[in-house]
C-alpha positions as CSV (number, residue, x, y, z in Angstrom):
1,X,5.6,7.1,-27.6
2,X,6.3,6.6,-23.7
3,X,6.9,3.5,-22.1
4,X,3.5,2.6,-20.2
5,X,3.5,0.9,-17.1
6,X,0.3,0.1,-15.0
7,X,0.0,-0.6,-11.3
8,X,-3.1,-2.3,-9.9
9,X,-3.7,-4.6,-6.9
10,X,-5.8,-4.6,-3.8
11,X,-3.4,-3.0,-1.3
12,X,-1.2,0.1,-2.1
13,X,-1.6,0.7,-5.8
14,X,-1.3,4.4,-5.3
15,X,1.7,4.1,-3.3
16,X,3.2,1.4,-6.0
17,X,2.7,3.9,-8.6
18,X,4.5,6.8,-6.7
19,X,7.1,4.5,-5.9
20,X,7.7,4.2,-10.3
21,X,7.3,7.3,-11.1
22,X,10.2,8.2,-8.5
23,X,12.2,5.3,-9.3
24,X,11.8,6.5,-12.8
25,X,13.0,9.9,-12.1
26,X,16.4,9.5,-13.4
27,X,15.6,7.8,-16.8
28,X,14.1,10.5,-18.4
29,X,10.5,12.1,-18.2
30,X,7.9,10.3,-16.2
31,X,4.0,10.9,-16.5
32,X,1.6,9.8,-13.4
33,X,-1.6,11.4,-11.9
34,X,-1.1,13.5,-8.7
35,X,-3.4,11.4,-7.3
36,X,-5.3,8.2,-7.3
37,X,-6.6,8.8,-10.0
38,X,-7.7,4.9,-11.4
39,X,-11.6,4.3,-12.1
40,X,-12.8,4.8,-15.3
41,X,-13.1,9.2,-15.2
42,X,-9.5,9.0,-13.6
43,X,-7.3,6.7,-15.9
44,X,-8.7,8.6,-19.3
45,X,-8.0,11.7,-17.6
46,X,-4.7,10.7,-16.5
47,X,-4.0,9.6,-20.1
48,X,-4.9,12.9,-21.5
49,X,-3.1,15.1,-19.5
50,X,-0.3,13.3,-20.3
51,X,3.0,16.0,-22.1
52,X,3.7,14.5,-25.6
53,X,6.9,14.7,-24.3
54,X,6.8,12.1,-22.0
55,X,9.6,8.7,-22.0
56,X,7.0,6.8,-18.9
57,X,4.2,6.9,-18.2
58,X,2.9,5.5,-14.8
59,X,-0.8,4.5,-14.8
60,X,-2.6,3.7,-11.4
61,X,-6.0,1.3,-12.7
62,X,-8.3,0.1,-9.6
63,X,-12.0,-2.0,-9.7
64,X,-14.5,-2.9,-7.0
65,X,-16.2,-5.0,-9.6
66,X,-15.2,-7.2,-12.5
67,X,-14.8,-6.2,-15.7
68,X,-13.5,-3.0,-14.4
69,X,-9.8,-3.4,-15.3
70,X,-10.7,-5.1,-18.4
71,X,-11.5,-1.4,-20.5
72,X,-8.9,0.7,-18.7
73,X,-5.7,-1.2,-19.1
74,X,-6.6,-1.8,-22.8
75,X,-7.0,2.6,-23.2
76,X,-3.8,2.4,-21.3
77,X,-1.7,0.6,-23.8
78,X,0.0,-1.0,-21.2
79,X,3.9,-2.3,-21.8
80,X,4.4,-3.2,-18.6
81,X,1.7,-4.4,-16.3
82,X,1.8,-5.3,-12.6
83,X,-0.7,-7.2,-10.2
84,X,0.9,-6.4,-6.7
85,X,-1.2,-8.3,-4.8
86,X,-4.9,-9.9,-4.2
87,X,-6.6,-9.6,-1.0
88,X,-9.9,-9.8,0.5
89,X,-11.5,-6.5,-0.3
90,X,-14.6,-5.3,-2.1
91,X,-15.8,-8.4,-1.0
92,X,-19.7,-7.0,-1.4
93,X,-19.1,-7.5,-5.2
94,X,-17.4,-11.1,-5.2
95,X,-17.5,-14.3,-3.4
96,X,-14.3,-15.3,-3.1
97,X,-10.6,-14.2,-3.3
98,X,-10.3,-16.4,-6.5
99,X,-12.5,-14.3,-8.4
100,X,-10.5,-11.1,-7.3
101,X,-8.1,-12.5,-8.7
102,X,-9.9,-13.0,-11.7
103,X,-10.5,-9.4,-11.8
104,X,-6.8,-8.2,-11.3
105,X,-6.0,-10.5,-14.2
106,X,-8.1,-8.5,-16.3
107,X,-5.0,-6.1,-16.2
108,X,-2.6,-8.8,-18.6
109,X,-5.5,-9.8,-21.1
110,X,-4.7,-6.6,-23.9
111,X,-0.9,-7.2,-23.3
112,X,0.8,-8.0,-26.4
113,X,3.6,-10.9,-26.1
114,X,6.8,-8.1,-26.7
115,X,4.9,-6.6,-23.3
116,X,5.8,-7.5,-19.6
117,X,3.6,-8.5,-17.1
118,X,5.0,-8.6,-13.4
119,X,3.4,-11.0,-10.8
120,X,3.2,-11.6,-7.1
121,X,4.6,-15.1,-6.6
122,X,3.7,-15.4,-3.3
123,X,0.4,-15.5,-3.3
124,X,-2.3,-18.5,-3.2
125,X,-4.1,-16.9,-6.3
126,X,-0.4,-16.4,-8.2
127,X,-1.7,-19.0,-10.3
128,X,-4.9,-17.5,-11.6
129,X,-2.6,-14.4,-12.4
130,X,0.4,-16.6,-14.2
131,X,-2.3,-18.5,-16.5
132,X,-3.5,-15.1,-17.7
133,X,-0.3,-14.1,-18.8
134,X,0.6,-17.6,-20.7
135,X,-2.7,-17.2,-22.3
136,X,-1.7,-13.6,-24.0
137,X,2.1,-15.0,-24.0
138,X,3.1,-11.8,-22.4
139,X,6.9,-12.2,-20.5
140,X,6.6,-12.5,-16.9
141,X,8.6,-11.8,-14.1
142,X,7.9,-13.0,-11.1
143,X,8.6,-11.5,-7.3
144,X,8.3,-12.4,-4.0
145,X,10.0,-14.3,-1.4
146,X,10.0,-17.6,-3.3
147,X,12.3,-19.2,-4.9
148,X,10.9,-19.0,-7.9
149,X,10.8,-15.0,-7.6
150,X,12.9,-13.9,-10.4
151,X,13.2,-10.9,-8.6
152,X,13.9,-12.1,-4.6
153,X,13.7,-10.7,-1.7
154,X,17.1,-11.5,0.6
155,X,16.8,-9.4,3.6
156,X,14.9,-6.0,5.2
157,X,15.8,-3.8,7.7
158,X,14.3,-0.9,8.9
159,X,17.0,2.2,10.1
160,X,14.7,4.6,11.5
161,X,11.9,5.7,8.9
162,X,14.7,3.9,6.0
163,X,14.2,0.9,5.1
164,X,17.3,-1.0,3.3
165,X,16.6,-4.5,1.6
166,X,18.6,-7.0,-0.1
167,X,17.5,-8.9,-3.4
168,X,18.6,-11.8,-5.5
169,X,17.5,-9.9,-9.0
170,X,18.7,-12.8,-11.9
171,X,21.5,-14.1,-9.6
172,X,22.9,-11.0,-8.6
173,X,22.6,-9.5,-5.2
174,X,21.3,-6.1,-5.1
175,X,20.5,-3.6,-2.2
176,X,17.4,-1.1,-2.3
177,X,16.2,1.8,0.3
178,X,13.3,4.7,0.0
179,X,12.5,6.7,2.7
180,X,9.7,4.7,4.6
181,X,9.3,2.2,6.9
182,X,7.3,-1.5,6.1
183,X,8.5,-4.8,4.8
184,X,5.2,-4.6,2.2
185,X,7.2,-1.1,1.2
186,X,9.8,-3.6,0.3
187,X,8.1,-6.1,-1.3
188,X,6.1,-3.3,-3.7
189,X,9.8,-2.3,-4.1
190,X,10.8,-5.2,-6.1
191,X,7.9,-4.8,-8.6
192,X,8.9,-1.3,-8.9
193,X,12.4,-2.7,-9.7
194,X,11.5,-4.8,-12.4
195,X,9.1,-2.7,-13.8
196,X,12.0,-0.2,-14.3
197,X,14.0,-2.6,-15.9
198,X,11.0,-3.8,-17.9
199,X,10.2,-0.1,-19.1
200,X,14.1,0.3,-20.8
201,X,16.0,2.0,-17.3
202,X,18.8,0.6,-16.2
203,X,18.7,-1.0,-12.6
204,X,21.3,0.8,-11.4
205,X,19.3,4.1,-12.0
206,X,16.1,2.8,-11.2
207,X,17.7,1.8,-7.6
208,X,19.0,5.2,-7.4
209,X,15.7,6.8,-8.0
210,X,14.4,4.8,-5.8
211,X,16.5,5.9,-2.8
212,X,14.6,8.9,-3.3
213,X,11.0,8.1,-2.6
214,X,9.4,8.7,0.8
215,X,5.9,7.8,1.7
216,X,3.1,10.1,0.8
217,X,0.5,11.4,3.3
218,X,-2.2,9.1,4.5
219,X,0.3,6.2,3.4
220,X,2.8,6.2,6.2
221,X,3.8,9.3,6.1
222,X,5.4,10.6,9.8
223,X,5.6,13.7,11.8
224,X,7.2,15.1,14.6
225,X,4.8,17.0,16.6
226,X,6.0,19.0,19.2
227,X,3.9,18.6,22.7
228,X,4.6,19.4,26.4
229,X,7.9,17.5,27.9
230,X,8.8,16.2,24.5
231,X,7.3,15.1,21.0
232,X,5.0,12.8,19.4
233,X,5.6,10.8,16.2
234,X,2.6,10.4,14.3
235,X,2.5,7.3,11.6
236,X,0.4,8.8,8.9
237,X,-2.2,5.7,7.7
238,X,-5.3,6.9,7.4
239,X,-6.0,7.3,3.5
240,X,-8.1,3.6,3.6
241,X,-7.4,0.3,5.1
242,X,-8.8,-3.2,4.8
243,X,-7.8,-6.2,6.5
244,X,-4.6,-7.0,5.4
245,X,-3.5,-3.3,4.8
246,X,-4.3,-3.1,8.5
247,X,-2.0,-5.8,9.6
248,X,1.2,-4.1,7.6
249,X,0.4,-1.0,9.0
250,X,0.2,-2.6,12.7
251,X,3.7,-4.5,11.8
252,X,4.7,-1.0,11.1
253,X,4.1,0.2,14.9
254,X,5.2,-2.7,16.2
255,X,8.3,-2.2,15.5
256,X,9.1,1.0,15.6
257,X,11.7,2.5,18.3
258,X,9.6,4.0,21.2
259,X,10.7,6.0,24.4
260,X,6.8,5.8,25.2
261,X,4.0,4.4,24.4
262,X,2.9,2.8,20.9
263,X,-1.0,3.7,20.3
264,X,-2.8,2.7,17.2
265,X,-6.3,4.8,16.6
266,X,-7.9,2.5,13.9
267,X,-11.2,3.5,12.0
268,X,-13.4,0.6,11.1
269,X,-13.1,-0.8,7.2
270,X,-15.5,-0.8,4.7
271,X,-16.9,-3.2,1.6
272,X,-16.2,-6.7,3.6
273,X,-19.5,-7.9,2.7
274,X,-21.0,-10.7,5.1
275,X,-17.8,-11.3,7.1
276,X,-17.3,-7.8,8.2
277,X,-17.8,-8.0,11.6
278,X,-15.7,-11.4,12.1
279,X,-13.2,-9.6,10.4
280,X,-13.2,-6.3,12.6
281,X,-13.1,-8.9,15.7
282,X,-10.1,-10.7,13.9
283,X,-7.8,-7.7,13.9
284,X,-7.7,-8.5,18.0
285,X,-5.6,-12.0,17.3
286,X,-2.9,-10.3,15.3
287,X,0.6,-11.5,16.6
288,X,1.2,-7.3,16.9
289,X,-1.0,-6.7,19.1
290,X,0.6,-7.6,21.6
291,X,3.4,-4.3,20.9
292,X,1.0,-2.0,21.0
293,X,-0.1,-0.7,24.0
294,X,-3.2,1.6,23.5
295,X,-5.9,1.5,21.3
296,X,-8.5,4.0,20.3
297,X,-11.0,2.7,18.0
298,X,-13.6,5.0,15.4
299,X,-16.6,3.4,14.2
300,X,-19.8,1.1,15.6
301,X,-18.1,-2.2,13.8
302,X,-15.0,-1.4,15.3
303,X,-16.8,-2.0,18.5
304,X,-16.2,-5.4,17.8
305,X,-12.3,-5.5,17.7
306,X,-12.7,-3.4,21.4
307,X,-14.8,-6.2,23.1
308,X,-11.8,-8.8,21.5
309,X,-8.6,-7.0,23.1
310,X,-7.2,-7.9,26.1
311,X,-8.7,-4.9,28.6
312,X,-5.5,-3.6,28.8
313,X,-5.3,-2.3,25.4
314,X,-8.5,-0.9,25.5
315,X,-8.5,2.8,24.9
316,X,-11.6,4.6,23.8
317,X,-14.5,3.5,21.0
318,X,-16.1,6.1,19.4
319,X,-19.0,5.6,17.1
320,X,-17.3,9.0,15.0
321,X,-13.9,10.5,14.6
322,X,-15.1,13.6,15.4
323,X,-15.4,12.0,18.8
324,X,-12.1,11.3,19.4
325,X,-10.8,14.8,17.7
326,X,-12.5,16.7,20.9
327,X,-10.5,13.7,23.3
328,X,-7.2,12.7,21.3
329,X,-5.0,15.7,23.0
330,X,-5.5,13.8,26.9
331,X,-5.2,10.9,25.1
332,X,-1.7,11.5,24.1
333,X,1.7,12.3,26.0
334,X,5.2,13.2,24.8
335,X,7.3,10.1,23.8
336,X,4.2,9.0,22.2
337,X,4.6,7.1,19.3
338,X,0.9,6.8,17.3
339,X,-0.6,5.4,14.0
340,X,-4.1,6.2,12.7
341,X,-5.1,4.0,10.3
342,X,-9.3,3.7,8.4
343,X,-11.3,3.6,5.5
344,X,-11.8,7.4,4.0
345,X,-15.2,7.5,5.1
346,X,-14.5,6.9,8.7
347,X,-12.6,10.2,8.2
348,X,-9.7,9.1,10.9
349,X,-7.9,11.7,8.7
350,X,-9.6,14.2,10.8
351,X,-7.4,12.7,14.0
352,X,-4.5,13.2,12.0
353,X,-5.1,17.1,12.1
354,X,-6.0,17.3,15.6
355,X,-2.8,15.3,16.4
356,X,-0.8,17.4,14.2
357,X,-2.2,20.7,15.6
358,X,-1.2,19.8,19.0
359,X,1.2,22.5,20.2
360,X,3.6,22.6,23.1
């Protein structure tokens, strides 16, 4: 039987899992769905497409409601079972981050105590996730920053579109890279690290694999597009975004090496129940902000994060992105550097085209 390992969390559980099954690569035969494939048609489906010949398997499980989990990681199986993170999404179905947490919990509950479950540590709700696990007595690792990460994060760097990090892994000091830029890359990294190690690879493989792995499209992904008098990189971000997925991706542009302009073109984000438009406005106070010079804006609650930047930074707001397809080429000029970022259903993914078929 494989090894299975499932991935869920509120931000970048697809790219989590492609991170494994690449960090697996060198360990033997790893299974995973092509793509986010984790409600309840994808995971079964995942599961039965999976070669009888297979050492990992990689399973990507999502919710936007409790009780969601629960059913899927239990078909799953699960050896190994990480909560990335909890933030404030799908907040139409709960009241408060404490019961998202709840939810993600769901993931440790059929774990049986030879299993491994693998836990944020920096997180106000790391609690709610730890007592799950004690109550199944699964064996937990922890990561993070904190000192009580079992699995620590020493030091990033980004090098171009590398990133290289440094972690305390049981007292040792290890170094990491994949082919992508962002600190939460990083941090997803060291989940990915443990799951490895967790699954039966050795570290040192798992590391190597790693080195491999570069961000998929629509998850910071980048392109060169050639333009007239130069080029124009294009940060790739517009598979989904909610608040805090937003903020990384911004931290992303911010510091990225420019010989023009940094523009962001952000679609507005979905499920945020009551708060929603507080929290489009709030995207205005982000420290980052202040790096970016430009931005375009898709959608009527994004409206609201327009009338809270600086006038300066104000591009163009567009109630559609099909709006700002038939503008984005004046918008744009070589040295360019330019992230698109939004919930699917904004369809900012339609920029991303447009941008990419801009020819010299």
């Amino acid at each position: 039987m494989p090894r299975s390992s499932g991935v869920t969390g509120s931000v970048g559980k697809t790219s989590t899992k492609e991170m494994l099954r690449t960090a697996l690569s060198d360990c033997g035969r790893v299974h995973a769905a092509e793509r986010s494939f984790n409600n309840h048609w994808g995971v079964p489906l995942t599961l039965a497409r999976m070669p009888a010949d297979s050492d990992f398997a990689v399973i990507e499980i999502g919710m936007n409601h409790p009780d969601e989990i629960r059913p899927l990681a239990k078909l799953a199986d699960l050896d190994v079972a990480i909560v990335v993170n909890v933030a404030a999404v799908h907040m139409e179905a709960f009241e408060s981050i404490d019961q998202i947490a709840h939810a993600k919990a769901e993931i440790f509950e059929s774990l049986s105590p030879d299993a491994t479950a693998i836990v944020n540590v920096d997180l106000p709700t790391t609690y709610i996730l730890m007592d799950m696990v004690r109550q199944v007595g699964a064996n937990l690792i922890g990561f993070g920053q904190s000192v009580a990460a079992d699995y620590r994060v020493l030091s990033i760097k980004g090098v171009g579109a590398v990133t290289q990090a440094v972690a305390d892994i049981d007292g040792q000091e290890r170094m990491y890279e994949f082919q992508a830029a962002g600190d939460h890359f990083a941090m997803n990294a060291l989940a990915v690290l443990a799951a490895g190690v967790a699954a039966g690879c050795d570290l040192d493989k798992v590391i190597r694999g790693m080195a491999k792995w570069t961000a998929p499209d629509g998850r910071g992904a980048r392109h060169v597009v050639a333009v007239d008098g130069g080029k124009i990189t294009l940060i790739d971000e517009s598979y989904n975004a909610n608040p805090s997925s937003m903020a990384s991706a911004l931290a992303v542009l911010a510091a990225c090496e420019i010989t023009g302009r940094r523009i962001a073109v952000l679609g507005e984000m979905g499920e945020l129940g009551e708060t929603e438009l507080q929290r489009h406005a709030e995207l205005a106070n982000l420290d980052t902000v202040a790096d970016v010079d430009q931005f375009h804006l898709v959608g009527p609650m994004m409206e609201h994060m327009y009338n809270a930047l600086p006038p300066e930074k104000r591009g163009v707001w567009v109630k559609t992105a099909d709006e700002l397809v038939d503008q984005i080429k004046n918008l744009l000029s070589a040295g360019d550097t330019v992230m698109v970022k939004g919930s699917n259903y904004t369809r900012v993914s339609r920029v991303v085209d447009a941008i990419k078929n801009i020819s010299a």
